[in-house]
Backbone as CSV, one residue per row, in Angstrom:
resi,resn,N_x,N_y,N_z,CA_x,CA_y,CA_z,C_x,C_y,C_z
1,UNK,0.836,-1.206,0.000,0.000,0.000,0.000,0.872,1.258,0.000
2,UNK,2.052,1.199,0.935,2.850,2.276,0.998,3.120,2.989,-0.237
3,UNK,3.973,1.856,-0.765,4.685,2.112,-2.084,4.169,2.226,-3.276
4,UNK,2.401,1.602,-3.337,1.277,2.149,-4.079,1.138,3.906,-4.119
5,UNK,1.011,4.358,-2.694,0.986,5.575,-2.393,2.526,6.473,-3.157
6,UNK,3.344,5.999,-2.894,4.603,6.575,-3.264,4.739,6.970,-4.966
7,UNK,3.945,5.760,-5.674,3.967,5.799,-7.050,3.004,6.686,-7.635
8,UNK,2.097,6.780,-6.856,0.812,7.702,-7.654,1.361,9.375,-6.995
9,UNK,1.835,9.364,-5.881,2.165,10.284,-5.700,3.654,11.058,-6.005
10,UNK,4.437,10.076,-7.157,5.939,10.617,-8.108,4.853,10.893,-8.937
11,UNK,3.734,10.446,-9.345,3.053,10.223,-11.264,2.712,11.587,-11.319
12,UNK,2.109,12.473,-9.943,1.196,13.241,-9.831,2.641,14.851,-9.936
13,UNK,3.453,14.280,-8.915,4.450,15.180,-9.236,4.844,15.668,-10.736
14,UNK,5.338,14.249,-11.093,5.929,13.953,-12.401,5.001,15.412,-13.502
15,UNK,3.849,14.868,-13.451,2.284,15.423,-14.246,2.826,17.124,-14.194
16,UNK,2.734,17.329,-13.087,2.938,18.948,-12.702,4.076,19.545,-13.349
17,UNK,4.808,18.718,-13.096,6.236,19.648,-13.501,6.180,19.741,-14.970
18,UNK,5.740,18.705,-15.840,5.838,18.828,-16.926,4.409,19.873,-17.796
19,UNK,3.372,19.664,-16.729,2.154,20.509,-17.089,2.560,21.803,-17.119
20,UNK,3.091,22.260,-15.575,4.024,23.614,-15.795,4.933,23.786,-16.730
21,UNK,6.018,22.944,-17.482,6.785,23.580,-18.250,6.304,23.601,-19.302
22,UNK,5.220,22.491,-20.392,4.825,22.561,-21.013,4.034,23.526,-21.761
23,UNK,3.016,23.960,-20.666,1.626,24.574,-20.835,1.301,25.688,-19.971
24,UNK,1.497,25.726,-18.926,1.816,26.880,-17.567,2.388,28.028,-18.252
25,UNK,3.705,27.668,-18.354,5.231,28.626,-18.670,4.722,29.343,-20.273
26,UNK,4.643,28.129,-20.849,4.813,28.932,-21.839,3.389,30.256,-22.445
27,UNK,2.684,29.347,-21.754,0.653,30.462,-21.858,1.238,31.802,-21.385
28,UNK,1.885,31.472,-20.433,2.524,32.985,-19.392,3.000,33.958,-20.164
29,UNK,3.945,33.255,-21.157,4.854,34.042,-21.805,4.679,34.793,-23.121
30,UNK,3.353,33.971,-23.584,2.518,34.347,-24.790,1.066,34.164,-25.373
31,UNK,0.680,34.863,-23.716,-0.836,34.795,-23.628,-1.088,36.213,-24.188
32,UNK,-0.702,37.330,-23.997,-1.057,38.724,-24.332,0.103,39.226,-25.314
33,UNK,0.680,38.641,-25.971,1.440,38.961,-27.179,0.659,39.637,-27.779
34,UNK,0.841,41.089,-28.356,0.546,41.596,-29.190,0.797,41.537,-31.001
35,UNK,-0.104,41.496,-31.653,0.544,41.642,-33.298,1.332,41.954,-33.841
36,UNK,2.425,41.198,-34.712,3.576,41.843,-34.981,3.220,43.681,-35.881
37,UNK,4.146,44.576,-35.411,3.756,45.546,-36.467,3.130,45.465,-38.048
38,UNK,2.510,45.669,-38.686,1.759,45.111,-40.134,1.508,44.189,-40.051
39,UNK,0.799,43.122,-39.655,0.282,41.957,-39.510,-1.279,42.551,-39.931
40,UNK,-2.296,42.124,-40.343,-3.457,42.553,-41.005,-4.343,41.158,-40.272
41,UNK,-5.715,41.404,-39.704,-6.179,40.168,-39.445,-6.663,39.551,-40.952
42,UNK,-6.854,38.064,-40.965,-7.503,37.562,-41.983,-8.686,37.971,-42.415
43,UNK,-9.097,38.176,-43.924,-10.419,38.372,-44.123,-10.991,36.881,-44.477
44,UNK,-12.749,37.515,-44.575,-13.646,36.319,-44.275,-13.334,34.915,-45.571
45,UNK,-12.570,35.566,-46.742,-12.250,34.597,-47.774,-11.241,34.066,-47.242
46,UNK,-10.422,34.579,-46.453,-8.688,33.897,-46.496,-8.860,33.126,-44.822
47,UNK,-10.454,32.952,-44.303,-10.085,32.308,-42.757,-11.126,30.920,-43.510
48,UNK,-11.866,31.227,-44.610,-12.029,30.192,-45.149,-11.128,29.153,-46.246
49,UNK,-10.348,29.641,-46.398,-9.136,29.185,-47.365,-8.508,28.438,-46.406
50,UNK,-8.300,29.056,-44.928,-7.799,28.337,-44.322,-8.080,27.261,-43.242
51,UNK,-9.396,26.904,-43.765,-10.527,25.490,-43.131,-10.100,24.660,-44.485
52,UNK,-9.786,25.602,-44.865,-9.852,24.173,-46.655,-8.417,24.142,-46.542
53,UNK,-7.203,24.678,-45.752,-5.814,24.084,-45.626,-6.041,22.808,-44.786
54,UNK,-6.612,23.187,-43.501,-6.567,22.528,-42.450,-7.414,20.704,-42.951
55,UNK,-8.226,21.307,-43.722,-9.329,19.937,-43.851,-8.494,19.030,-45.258
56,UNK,-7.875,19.509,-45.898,-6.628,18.816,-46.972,-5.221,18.204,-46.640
57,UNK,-5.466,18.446,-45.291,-4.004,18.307,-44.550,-2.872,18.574,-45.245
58,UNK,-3.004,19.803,-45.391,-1.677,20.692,-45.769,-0.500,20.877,-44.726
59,UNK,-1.070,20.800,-43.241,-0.021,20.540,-42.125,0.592,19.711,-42.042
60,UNK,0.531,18.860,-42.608,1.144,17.625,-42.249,2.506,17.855,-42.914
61,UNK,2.406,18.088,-43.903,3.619,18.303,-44.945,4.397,19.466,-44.912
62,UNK,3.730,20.486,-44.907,4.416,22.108,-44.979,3.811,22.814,-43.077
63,UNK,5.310,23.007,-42.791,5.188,23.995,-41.625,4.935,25.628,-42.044
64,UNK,4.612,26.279,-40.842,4.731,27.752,-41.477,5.651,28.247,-40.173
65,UNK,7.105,27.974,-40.172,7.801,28.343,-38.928,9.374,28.587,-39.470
66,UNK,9.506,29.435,-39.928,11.240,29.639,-40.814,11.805,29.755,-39.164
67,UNK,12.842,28.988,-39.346,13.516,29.473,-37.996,14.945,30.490,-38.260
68,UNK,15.805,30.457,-37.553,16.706,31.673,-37.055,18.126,31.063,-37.757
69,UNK,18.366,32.172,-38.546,19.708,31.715,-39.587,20.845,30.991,-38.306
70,UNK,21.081,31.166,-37.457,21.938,30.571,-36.159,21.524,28.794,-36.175
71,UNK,20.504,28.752,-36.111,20.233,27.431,-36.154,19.677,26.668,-37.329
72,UNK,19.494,27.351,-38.199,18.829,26.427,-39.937,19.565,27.346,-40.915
73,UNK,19.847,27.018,-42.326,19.457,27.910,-43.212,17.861,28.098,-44.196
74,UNK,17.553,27.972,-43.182,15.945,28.563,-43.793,16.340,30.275,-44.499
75,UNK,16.718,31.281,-44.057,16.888,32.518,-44.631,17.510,32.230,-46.469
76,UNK,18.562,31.720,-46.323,19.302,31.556,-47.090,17.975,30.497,-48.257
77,UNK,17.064,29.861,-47.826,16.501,28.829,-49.137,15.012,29.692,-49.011
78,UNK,15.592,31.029,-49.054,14.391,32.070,-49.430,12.852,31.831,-48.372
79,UNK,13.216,31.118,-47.394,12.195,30.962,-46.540,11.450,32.407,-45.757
80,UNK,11.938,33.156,-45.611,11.740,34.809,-44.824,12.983,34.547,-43.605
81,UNK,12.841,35.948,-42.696,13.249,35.927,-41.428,12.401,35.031,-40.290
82,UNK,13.257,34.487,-39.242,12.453,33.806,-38.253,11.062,34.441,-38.006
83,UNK,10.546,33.824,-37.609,9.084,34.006,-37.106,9.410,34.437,-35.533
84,UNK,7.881,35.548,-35.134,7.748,35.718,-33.837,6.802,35.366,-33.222
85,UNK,6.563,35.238,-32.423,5.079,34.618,-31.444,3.809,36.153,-32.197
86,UNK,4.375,36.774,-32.563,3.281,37.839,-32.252,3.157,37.967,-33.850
87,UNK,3.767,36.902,-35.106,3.052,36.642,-36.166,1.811,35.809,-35.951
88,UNK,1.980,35.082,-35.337,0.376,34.004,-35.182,-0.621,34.714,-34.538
89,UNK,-0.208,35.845,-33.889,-1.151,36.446,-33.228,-2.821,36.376,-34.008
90,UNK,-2.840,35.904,-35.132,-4.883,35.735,-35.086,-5.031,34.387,-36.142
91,UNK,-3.693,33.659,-35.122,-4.231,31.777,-35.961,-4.701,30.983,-34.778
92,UNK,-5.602,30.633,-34.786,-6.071,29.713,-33.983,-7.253,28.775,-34.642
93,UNK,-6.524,27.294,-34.630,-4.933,27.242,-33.892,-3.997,27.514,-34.700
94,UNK,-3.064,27.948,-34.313,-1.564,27.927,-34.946,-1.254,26.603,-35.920
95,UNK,-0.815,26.973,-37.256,-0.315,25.687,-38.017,1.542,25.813,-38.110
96,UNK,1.832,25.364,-37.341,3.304,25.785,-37.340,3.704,24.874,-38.053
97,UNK,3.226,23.035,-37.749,3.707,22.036,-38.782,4.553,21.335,-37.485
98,UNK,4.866,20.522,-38.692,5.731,19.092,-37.520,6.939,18.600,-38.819
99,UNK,6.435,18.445,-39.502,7.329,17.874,-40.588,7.578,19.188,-41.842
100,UNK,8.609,18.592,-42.652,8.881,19.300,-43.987,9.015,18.425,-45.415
101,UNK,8.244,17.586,-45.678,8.116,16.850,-46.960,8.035,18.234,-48.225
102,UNK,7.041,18.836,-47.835,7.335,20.217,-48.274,8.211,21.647,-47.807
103,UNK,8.112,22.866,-48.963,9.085,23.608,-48.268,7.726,24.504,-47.139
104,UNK,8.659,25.213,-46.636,8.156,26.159,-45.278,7.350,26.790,-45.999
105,UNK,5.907,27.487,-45.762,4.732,28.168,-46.401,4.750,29.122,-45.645
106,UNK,5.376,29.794,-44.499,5.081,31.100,-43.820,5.233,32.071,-44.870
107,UNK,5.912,32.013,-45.889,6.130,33.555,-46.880,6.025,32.976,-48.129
108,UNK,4.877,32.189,-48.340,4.943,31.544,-50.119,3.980,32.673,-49.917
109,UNK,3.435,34.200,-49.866,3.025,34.877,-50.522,3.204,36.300,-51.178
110,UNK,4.291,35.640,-50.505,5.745,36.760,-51.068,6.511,36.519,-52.681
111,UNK,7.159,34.717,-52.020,7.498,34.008,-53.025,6.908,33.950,-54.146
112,UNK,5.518,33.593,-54.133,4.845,33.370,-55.632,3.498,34.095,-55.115
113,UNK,3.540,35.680,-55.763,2.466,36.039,-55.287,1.332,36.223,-56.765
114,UNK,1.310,35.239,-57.164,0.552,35.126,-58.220,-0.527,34.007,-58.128
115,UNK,-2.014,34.364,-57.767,-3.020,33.739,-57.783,-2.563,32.343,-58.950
116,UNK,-2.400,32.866,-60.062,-2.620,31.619,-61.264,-1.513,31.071,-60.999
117,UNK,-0.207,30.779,-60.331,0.495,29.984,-60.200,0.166,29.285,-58.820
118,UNK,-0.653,29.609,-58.234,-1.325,28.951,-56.563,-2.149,27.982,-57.104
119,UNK,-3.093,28.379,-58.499,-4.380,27.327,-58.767,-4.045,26.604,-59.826
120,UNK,-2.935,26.803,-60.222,-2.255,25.333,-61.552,-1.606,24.640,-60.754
121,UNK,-0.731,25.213,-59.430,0.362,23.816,-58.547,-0.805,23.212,-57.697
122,UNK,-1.994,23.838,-57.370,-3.624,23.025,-56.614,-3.438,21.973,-57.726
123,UNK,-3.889,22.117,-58.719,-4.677,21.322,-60.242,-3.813,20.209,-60.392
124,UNK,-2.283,20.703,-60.609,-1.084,20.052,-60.552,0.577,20.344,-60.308
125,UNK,0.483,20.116,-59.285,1.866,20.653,-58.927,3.298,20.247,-59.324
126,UNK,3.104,19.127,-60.470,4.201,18.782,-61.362,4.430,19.607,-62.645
127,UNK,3.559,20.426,-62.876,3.273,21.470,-63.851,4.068,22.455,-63.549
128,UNK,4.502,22.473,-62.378,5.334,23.667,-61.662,6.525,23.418,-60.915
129,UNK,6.572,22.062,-60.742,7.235,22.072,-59.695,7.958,20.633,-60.166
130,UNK,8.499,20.444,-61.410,8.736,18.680,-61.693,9.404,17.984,-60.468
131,UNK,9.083,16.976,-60.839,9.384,16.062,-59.531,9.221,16.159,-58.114
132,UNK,7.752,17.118,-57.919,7.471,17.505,-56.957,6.375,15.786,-56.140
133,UNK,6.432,15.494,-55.133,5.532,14.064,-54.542,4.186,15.179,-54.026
134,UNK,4.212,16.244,-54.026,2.872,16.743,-53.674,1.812,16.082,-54.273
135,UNK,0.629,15.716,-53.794,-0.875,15.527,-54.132,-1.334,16.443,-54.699
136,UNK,-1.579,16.372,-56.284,-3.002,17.536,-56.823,-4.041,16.798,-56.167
137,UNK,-4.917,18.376,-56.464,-6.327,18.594,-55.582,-7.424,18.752,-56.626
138,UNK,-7.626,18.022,-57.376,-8.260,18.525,-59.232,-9.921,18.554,-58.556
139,UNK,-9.999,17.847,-57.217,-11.560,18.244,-56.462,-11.969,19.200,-56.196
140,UNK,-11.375,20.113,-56.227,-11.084,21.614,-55.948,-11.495,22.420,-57.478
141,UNK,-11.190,21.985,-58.640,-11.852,22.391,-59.371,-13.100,21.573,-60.111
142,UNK,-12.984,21.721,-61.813,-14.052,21.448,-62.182,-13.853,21.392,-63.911
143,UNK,-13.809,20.688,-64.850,-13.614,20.749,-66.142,-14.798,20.946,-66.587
144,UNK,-14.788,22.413,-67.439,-16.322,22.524,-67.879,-15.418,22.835,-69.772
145,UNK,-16.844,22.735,-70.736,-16.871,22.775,-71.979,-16.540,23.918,-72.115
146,UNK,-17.286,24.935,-71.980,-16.488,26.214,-72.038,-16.874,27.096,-70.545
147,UNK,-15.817,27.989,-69.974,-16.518,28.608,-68.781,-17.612,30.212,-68.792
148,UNK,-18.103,30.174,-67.614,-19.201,30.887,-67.464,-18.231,32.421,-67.591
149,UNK,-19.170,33.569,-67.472,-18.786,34.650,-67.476,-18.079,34.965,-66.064
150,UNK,-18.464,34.663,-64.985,-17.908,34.699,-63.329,-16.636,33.497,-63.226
151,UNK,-16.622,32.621,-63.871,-15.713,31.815,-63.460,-14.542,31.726,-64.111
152,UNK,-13.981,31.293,-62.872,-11.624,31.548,-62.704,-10.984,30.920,-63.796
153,UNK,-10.475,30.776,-64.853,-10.034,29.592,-65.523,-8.619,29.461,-65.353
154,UNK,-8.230,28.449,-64.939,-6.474,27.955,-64.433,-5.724,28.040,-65.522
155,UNK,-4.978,29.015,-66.077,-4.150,28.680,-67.316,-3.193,28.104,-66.771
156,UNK,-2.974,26.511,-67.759,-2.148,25.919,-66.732,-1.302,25.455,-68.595
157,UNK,0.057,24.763,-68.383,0.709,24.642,-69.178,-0.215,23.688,-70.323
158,UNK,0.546,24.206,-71.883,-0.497,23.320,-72.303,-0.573,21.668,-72.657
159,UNK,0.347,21.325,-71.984,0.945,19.777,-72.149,-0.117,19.129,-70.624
160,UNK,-0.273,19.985,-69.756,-1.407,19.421,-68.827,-3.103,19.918,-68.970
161,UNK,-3.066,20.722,-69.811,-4.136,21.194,-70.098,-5.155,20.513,-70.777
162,UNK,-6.248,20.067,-70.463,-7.394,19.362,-71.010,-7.254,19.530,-72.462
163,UNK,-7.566,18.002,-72.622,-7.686,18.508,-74.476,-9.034,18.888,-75.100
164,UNK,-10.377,18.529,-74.077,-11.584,19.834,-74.556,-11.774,20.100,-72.665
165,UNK,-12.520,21.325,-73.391,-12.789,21.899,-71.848,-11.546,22.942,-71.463
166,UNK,-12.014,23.435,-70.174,-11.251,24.550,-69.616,-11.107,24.183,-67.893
167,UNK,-10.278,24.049,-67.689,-10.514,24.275,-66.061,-10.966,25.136,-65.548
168,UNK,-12.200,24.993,-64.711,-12.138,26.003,-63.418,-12.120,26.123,-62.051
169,UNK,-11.775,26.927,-61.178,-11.412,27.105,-59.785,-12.803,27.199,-59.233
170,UNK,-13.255,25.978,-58.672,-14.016,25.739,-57.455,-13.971,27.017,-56.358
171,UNK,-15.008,27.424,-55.696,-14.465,28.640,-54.602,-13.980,27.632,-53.665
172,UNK,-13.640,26.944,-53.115,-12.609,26.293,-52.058,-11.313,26.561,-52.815
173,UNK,-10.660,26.174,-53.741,-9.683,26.347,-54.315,-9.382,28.597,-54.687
174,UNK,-10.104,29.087,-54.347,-10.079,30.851,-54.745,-10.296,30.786,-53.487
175,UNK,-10.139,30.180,-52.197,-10.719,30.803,-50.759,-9.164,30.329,-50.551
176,UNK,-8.908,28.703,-51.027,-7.222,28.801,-50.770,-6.097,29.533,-51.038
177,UNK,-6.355,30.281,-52.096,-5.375,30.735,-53.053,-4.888,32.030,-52.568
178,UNK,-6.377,32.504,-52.106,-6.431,33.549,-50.976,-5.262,33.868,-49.924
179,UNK,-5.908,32.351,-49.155,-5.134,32.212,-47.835,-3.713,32.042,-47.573
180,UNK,-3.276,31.307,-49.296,-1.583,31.318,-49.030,-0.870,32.322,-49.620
181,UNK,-1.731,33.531,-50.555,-1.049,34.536,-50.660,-1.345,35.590,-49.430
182,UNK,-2.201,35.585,-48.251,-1.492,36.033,-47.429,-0.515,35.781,-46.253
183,UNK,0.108,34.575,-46.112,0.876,34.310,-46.199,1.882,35.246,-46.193
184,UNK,2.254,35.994,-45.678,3.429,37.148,-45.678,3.976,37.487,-43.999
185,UNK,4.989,37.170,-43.645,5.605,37.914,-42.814,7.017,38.089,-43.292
186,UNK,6.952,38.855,-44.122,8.094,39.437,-44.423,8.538,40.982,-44.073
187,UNK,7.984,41.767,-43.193,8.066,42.658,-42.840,9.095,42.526,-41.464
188,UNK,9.440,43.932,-41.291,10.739,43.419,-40.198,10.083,43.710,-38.820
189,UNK,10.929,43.111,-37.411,10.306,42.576,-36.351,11.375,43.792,-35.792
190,UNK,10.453,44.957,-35.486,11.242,45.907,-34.370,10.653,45.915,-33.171
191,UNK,12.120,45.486,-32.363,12.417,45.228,-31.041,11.770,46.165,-30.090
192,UNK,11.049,45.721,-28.993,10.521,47.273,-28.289,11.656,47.491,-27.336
193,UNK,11.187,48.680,-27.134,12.802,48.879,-25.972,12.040,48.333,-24.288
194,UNK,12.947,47.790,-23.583,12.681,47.062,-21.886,12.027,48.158,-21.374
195,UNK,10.710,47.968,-20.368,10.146,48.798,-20.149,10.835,49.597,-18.795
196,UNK,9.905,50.735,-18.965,10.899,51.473,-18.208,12.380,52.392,-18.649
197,UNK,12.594,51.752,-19.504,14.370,51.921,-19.723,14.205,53.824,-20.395
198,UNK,14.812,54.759,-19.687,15.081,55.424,-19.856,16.030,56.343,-20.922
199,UNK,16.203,56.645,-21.847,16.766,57.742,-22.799,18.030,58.124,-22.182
200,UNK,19.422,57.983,-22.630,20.173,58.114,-22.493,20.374,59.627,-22.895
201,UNK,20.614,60.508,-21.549,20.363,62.071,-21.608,21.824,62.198,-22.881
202,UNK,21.624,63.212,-23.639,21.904,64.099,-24.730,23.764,64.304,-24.174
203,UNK,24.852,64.538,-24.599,25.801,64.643,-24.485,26.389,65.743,-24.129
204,UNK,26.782,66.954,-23.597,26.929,68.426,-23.459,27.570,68.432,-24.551
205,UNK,27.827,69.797,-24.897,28.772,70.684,-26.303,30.429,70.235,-25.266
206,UNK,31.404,69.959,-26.088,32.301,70.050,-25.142,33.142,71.544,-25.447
207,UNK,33.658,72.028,-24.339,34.007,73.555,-24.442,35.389,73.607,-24.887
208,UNK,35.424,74.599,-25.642,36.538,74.658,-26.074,38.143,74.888,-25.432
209,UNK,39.141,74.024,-25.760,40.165,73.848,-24.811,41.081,75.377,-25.728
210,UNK,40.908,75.640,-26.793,41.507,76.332,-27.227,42.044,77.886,-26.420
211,UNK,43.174,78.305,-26.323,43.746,79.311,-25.488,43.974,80.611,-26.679
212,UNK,43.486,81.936,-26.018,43.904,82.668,-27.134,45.325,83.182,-26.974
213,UNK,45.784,83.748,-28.024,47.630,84.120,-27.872,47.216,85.438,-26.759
């Protein structure tokens, strides 16, 4: 019984310490983070673009987390500058990613900020990208005979291009296309100064040492 007691009561320890460092510590540290400077919240097309990332499992493959030239060369393979807590400031939840089968997506809307190259690598991303293992998403659109007056047509190369018909962009696929051209933190991350910290008072004129004859 003792040593029953002893075990549930390391498990319970155990639980805490790691609940605190896990989840405690870090909520603390970036519960009231503010927005990075220019950060724009999502509009109502691009928070739906990004139910149609989440529901395609686009996470799985592509992170959105460039880390810090010190520890990766992410900078250097055109990824952006590291990320800050106060870019995610209006993702919830956060898609930071786990893996990289694909490249990093935090600034593909920088990289390719061209709608029609977002909805031909959807359609087919060997069209763009040879020898790319990405999954096209051709559910996302729609091969019609000829298209309507409102609808997107994918000019896509003409060696993948239907031989009758036209492609067009499904609105899930124009709500995505949306969402990964905004996609941008490429703007720079200025440091606030420690609070409190005071202005280093102004320097006097220094007086002149000069002697007259």
């Amino acid at each position: 019984m003792k040593s029953e007691v002893k075990l549930i009561s390391g498990a319970m320890v155990m639980l805490a310490l790691s609940t605190s460092a896990l989840v405690v510590l870090p909520y603390m540290q970036v519960h009231d983070v503010k927005p990075t400077p220019g950060l724009k919240p999502y509009s109502s097309a691009e928070l739906r673009g990004r139910a149609v990332y989440i529901r395609n499992g686009c996470v799985y493959c592509h992170s959105q987390q460039p880390r810090a030239k010190s520890f990766a060369p992410d900078f250097e393979r055109g990824w952006g500058r590291a990320t800050v807590a106060g870019d995610y400031a209006y993702d919830t939840p956060h898609l930071l990613g786990t893996m990289r089968t694909g490249p990093d997506l935090m600034n593909i809307g920088v990289r390719q900020p061209s709608d029609q190259w977002h909805l031909g690598h959807l359609y087919q991303p060997r069209a763009y990208a040879p020898g790319s293992n990405m999954p096209g998403f051709p559910y996302l659109f729609e091969v019609k005979a000829e298209a309507a007056r409102d609808d997107v047509v994918v000019k896509l190369p003409p060696v993948y291009a239907p031989l009758n018909g036209v492609v067009v962009a499904r609105q899930d696929a124009l709500d995505l296309t949306k969402y990964l051209l905004s996609l941008n933190r490429s703007f720079p991350v200025v440091a606030a100064p420690p609070a409190g910290a005071a202005s280093a008072p102004a320097a006097a004129p220094a007086a002149s040492a000069t002697a007259k004859p």
